[in-house]
C-alpha positions in Angstrom: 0.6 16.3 -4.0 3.1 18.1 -1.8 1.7 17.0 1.9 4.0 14.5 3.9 2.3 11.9 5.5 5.7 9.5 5.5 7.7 10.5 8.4 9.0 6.6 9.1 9.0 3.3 7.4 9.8 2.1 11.5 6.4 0.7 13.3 5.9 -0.5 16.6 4.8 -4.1 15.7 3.9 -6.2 12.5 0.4 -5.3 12.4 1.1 -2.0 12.4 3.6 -2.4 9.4 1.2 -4.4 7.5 -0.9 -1.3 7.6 1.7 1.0 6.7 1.9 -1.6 3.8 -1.6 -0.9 2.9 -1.0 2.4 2.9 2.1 2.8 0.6 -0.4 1.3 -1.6 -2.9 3.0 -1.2 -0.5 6.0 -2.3 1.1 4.8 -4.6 -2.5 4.5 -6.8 -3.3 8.2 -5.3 -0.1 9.4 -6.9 -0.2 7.5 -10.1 -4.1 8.7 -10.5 -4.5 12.0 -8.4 -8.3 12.6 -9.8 -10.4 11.1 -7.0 -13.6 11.1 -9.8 -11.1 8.5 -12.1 -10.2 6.1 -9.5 -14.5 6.0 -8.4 -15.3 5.5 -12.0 -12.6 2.5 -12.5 -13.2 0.8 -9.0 -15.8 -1.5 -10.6 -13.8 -2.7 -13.2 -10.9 -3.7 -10.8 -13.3 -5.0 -7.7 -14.6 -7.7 -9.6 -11.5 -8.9 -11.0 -9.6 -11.9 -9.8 -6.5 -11.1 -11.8 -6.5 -7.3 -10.5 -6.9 -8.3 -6.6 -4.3 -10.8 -6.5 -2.0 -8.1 -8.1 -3.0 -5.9 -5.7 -1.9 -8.3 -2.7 1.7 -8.7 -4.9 1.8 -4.8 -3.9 0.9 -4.9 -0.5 3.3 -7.5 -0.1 6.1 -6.7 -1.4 5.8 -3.0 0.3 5.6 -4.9 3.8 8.8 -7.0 2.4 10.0 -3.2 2.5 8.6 -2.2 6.1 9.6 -5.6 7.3 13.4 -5.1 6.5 13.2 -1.5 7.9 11.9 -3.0 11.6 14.2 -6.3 11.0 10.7 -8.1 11.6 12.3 -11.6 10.7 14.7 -11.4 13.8 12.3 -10.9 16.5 
């Protein structure tokens, strides 16, 4: 995977960093597991798994920790 799509972790308002969040996620998986036909085939087995979601929201949050410090979001 050799295409930027990362130019900033600086956002215009929260909202807009909390999707950024979602997104280094999002990547982050797409990296890890670059076969698009393996991460179809193990969706079920994580959509349906309490343990598996919240860890997912541990991601998400602690990438918009990261987005957060680079806006200084907890001085506005």
């Amino acid at each position: 995977m050799s295409d930027q799509w990362l130019n900033s972790l600086q956002t215009e308002n929260p909202q807009l960093g909390f999707e950024l969040a979602i997104k280094l996620s999002r990547m982050g998986v797409k990296y890890t597991l670059p076969s698009d036909e393996a991460r179809q085939k193990l969706r079920p087995d994580y959509a349906e798994s309490a343990d598996s979601l919240i860890a997912t929201s541990q991601v998400v949050a602690t990438n918009f920790q990261t987005v957060a410090a680079a806006n200084n979001y907890w001085k506005s």
